[in-house]
C-alpha positions as CSV (number, residue, x, y, z in Angstrom):
1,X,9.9,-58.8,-45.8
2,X,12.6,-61.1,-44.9
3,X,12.4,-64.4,-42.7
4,X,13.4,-64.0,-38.9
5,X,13.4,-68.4,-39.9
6,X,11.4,-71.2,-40.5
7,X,9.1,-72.4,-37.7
8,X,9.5,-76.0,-38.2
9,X,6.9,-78.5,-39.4
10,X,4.2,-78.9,-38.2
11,X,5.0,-82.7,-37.1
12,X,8.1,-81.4,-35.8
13,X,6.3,-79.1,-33.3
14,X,3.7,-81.4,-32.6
15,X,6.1,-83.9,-31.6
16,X,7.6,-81.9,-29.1
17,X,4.4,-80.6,-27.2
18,X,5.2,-80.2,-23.4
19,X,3.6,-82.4,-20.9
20,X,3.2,-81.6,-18.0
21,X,0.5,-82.7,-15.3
22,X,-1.5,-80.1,-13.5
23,X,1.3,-81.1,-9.8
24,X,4.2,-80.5,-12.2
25,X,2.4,-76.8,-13.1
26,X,2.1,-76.5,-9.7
27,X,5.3,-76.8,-8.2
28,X,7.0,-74.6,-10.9
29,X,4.3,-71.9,-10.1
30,X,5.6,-72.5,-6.4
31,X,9.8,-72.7,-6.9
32,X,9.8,-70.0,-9.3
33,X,7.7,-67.8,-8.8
34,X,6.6,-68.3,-4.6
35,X,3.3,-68.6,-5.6
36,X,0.8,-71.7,-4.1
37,X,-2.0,-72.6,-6.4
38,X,-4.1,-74.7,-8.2
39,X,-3.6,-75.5,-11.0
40,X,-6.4,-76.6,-14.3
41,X,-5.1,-77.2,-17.7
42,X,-6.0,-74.6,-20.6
43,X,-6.3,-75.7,-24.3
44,X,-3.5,-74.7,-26.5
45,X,-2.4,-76.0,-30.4
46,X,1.4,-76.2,-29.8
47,X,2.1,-75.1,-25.6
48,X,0.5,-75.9,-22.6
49,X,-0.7,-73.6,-20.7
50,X,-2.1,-74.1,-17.0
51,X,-4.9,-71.6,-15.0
52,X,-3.1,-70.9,-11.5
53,X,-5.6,-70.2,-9.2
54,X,-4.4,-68.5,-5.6
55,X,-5.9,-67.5,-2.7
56,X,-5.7,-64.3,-2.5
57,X,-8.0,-63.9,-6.2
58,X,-5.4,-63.0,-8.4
59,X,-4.9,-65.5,-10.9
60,X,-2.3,-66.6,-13.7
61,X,-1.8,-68.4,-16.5
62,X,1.5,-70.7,-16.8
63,X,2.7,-70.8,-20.0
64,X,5.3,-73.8,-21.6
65,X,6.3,-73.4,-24.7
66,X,7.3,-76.1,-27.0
67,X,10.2,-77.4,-26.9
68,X,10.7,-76.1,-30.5
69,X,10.3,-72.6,-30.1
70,X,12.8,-69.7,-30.4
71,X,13.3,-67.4,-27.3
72,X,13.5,-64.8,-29.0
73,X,9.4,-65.3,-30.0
74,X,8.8,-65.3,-26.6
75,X,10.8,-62.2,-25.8
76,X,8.9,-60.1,-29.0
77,X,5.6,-61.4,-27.1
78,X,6.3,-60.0,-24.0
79,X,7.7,-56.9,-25.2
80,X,4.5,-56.8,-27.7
81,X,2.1,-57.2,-24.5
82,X,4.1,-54.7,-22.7
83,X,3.9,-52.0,-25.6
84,X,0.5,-52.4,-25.4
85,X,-0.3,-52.3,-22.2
86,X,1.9,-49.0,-21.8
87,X,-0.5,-47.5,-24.6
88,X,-3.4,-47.3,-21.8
89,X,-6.7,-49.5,-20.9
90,X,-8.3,-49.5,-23.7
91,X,-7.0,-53.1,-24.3
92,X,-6.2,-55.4,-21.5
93,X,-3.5,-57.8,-22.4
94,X,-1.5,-59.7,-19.9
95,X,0.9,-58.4,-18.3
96,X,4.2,-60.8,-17.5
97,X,5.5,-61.5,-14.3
98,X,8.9,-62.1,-13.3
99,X,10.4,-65.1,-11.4
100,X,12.4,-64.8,-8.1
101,X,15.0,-64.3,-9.4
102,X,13.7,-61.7,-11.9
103,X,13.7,-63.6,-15.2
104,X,10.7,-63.1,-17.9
105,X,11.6,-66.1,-19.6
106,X,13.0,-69.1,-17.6
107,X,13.3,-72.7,-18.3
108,X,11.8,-76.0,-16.6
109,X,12.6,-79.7,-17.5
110,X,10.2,-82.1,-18.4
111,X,10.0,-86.0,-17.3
112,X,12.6,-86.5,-20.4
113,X,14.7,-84.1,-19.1
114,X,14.2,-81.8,-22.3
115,X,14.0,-78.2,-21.8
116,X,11.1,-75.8,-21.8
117,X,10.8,-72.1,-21.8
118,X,8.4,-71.5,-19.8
119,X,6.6,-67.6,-18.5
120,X,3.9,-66.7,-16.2
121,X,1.6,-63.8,-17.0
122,X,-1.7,-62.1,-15.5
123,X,-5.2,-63.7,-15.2
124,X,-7.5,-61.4,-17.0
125,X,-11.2,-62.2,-16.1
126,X,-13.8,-62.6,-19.0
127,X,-16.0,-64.0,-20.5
128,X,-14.6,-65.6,-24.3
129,X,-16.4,-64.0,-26.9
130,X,-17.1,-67.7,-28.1
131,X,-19.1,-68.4,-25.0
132,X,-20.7,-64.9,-25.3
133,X,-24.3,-65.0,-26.7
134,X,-26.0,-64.0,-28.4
135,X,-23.0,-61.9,-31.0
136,X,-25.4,-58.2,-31.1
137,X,-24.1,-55.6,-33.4
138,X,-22.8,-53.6,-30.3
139,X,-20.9,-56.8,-29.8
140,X,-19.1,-57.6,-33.4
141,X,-18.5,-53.9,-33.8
142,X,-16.5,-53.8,-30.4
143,X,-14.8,-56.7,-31.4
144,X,-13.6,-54.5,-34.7
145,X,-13.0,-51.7,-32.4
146,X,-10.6,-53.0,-30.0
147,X,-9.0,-55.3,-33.2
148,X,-8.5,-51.5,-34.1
149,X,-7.2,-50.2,-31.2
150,X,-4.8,-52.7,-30.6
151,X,-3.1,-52.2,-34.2
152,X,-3.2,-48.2,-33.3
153,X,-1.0,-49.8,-30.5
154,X,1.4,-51.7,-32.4
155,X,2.0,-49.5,-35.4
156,X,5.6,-48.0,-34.4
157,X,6.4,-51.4,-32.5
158,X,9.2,-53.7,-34.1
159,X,10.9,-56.5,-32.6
160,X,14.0,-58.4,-34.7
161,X,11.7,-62.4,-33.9
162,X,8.3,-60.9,-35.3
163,X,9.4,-60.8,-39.4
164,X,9.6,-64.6,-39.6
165,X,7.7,-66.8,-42.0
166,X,5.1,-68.4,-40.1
167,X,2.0,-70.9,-41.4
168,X,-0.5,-69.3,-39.9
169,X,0.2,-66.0,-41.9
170,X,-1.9,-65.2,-44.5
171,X,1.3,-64.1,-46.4
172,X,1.9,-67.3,-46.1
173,X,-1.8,-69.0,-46.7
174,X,-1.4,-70.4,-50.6
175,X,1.3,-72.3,-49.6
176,X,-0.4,-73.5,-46.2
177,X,-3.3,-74.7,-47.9
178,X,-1.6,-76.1,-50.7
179,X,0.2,-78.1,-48.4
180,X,-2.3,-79.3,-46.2
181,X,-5.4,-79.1,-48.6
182,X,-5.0,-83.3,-49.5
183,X,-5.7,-83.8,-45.8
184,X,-9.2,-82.6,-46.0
185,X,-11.7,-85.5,-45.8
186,X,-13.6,-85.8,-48.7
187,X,-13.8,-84.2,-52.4
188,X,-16.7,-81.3,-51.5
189,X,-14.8,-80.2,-49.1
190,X,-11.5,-80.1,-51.2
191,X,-13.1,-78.2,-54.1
192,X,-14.7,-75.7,-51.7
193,X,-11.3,-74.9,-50.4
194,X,-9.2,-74.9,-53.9
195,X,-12.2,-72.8,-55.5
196,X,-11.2,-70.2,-52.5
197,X,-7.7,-71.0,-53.0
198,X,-7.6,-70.1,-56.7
199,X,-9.4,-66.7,-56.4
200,X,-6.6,-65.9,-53.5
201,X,-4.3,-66.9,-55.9
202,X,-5.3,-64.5,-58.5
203,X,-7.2,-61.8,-56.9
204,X,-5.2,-61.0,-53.3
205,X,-1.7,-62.0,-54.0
206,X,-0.7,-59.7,-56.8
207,X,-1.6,-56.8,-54.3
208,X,0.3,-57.6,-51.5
209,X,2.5,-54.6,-52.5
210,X,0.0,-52.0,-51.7
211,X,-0.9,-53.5,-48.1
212,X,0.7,-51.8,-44.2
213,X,2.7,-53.5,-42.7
214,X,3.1,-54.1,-39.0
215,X,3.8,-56.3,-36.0
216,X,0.0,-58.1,-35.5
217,X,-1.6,-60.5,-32.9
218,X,-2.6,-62.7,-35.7
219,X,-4.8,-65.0,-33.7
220,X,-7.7,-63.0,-32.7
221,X,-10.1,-66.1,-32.4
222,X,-13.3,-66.7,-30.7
223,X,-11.3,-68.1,-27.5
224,X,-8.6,-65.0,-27.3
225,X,-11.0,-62.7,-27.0
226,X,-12.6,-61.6,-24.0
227,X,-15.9,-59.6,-23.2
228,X,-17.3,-57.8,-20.3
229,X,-19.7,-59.7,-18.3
230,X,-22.6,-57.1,-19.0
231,X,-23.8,-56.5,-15.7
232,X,-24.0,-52.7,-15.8
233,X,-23.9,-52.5,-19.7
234,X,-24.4,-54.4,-23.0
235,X,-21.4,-57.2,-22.9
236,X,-18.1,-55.7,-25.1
237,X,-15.3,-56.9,-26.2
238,X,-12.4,-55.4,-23.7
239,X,-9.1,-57.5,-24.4
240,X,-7.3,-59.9,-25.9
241,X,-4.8,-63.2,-25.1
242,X,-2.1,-65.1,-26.5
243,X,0.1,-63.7,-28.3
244,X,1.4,-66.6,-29.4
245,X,1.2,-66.3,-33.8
246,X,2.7,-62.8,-33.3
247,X,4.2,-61.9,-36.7
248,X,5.3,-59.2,-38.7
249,X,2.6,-59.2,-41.4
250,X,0.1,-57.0,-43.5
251,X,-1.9,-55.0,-40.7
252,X,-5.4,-56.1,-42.4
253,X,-4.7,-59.3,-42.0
254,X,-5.8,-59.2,-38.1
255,X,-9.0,-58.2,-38.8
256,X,-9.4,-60.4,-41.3
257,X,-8.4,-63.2,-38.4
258,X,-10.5,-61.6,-35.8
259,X,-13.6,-61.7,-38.8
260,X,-13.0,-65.0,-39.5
261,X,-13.9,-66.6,-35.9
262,X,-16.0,-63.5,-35.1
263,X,-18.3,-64.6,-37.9
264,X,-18.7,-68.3,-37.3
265,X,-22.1,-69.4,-36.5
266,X,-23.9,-66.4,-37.6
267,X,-27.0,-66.8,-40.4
268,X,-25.5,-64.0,-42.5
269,X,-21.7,-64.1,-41.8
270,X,-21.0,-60.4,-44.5
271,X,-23.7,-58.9,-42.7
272,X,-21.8,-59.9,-39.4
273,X,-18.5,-58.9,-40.6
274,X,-19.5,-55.5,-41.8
275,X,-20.0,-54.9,-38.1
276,X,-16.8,-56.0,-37.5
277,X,-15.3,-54.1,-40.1
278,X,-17.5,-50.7,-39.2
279,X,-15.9,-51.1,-36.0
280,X,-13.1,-51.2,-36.6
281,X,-12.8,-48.8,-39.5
282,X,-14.2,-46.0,-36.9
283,X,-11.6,-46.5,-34.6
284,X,-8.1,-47.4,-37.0
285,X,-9.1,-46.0,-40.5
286,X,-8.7,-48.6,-43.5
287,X,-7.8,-48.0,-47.0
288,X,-9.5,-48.8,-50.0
289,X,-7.5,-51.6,-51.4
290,X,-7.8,-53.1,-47.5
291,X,-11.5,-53.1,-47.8
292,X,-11.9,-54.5,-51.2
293,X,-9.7,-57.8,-50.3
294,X,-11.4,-58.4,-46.8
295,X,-13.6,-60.8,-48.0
296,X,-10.7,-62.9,-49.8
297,X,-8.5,-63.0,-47.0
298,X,-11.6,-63.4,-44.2
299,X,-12.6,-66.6,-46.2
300,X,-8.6,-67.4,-47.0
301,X,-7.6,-67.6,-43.0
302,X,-10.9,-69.6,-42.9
303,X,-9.4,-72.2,-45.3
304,X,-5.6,-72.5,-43.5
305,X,-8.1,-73.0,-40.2
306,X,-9.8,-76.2,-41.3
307,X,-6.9,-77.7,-43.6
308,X,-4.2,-77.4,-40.7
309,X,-6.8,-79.0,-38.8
310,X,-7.0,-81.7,-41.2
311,X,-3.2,-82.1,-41.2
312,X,-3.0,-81.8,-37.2
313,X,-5.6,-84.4,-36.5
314,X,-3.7,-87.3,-38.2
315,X,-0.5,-86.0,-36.3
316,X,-2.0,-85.6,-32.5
317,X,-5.5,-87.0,-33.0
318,X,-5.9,-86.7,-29.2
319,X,-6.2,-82.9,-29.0
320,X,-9.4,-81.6,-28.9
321,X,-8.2,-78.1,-28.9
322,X,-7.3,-78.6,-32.6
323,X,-10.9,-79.5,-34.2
324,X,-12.8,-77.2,-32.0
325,X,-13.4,-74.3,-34.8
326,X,-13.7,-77.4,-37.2
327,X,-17.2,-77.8,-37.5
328,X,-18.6,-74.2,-37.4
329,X,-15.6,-72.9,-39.7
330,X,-16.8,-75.2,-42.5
331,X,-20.3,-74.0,-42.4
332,X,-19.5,-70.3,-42.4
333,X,-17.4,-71.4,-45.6
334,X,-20.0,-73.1,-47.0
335,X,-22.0,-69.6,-46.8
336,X,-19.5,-67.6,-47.9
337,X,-18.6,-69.8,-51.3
338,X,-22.5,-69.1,-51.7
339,X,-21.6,-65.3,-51.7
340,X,-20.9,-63.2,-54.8
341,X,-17.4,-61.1,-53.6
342,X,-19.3,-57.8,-54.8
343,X,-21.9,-57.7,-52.8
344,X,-19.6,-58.5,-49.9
345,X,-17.1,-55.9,-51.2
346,X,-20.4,-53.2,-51.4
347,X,-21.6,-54.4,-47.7
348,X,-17.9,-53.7,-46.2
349,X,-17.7,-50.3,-48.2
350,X,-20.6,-49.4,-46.8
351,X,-20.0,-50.5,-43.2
352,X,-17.3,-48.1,-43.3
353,X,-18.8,-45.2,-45.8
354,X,-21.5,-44.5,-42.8
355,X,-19.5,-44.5,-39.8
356,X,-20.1,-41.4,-37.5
């Protein structure tokens, strides 16, 4: 696929976070969009995003982008989150909301006087399926269902900004890693993540080729996904946030991301990925050349996650937001590299083989 462009470097984006205090987010929520809050910062990697809280209950989240990003990202986003939300209920996404004026996409200055695009979208109540405990079957498998139902969504969808080449892709994970892989803190670590790297290398990239393609979320992590509070039923997952790595990519790939952070902390993460995977094979059937390179790219997007962290640390060491899958994504890599890829090959075959 060809390149909408090059997000810049990391550095670059980094450099050019927004800042803005919780009274600036304020009075933009008020002058564009007539609405009096509160506002509370959220964490973000490369934006800011702000919780506006109002009176009345409904709720929205403010989001400035970086001052390096394209509009045209922003306008696949919201047309991505619209598609989807047009498809039915069965996954809540936010929905954007116009300014006064009627804009999706307007612009605010910060202190500097350097410009920021900046949207507001819909509060969706939830609890994140990182604060959700414990993770049941009932609950990994609805996290692989609605991972399935939102690519059943998106297949068809197609927006000009989504086919650019993007670092959290896994298309685009050997070179990531390479990259950032001397960033790592000590040599275990490194060889872990080469080891990885090598076997991506030679078993996953060749076959490419025979992979979908579509327009995916790409970021389905343990903090974008949102579950049902399980007062009148066992907690499941029911939507999904930020849309902010939207790419053009491989369709497996998102369940590979949404395994990857769906499986952190768990004693046996195949075991909890075949759940994952049953779920969502039941609901958006996968292929057999999809299942067999699962576990590659599952333990590939876990290796870009903990060296960008590496490289992001030394470049905004004050952001919390960047080092908090740090710790739980290198023990559920530890496990994996302990693994033989059969056996996790036979375990996702199987997950799928015996759904109803």
């Amino acid at each position: 696929m060809q390149g909408h462009g090059i997000l810049p470097s990391m550095a670059l984006v980094i450099d050019q976070l927004p800042r803005f205090s919780t009274a600036e987010a304020e009075k933009v929520g008020l002058e564009l969009y007539g609405i009096a809050c509160r506002a509370e910062e959220l964490p973000s990697e490369r934006d800011q995003n702000f919780h506006l809280e109002v009176e009345s209950g409904d709720g929205y989240v403010l989001k400035i982008a970086n001052a390096a990003e394209d509009r045209d990202i922003l306008d696949a986003q919201n047309k991505a989150m619209e598609h989807v939300a047009e498809q039915g209920e069965s996954v809540r996404c936010p929905r954007v909301r116009a300014t006064l004026s009627g804009r999706a996409i307007a612009k605010v200055l910060d202190r500097t006087g350097r410009e920021h695009f900046v949207r507001l979208v819909a509060w969706i109540p939830g609890t994140t399926f990182a604060e959700a405990k414990p993770h049941t079957p009932h609950l990994l498998q609805s996290l692989g269902g609605l991972l399935g139902r939102l690519d059943e969504a998106l297949d068809g969808f197609s927006h000009p900004a989504a086919r650019r080449i993007f670092y959290w892709d896994l298309q685009e994970a050997a070179g990531t890693v390479a990259r950032c892989i001397d960033h790592i803190p000590g040599p275990a670590g490194r060889s872990t993540v080469e080891r990885f790297l090598v076997r991506f290398e030679s078993h996953v990239l060749p076959r490419f080729p025979e992979l979908r393609t579509s327009v995916i979320h790409n970021d389905a992590n343990d903090h974008n996904i949102l579950v049902s509070d399980g007062t009148s039923s066992p907690p499941t997952v029911i939507g999904i946030i930020d849309f902010g790595d939207m790419v053009e990519s491989h369709t497996v790939f998102n369940l590979a991301v949404g395994a990857a952070y769906g499986i952190l902390g768990e004693r046996d993460p195949i075991a909890a990925a075949a759940h994952i995977v049953g779920g969502y094979h039941e609901t958006f059937p996968l292929d057999d050349v999809e299942i067999e390179l699962l576990y590659d790219l599952i333990s590939m997007r876990l290796c870009m996650s903990v060296s960008i962290s590496a490289q992001q640390q030394k470049q905004n060491p004050a952001n919390d937001y960047l080092t908090v899958s740090e710790r739980p994504a290198w023990e559920t890599l530890n496990k994996l590299s302990a693994v033989d890829p059969d056996r996790a090959i036979e375990s996702f075959q199987d997950a799928c083989k015996t759904q109803p």
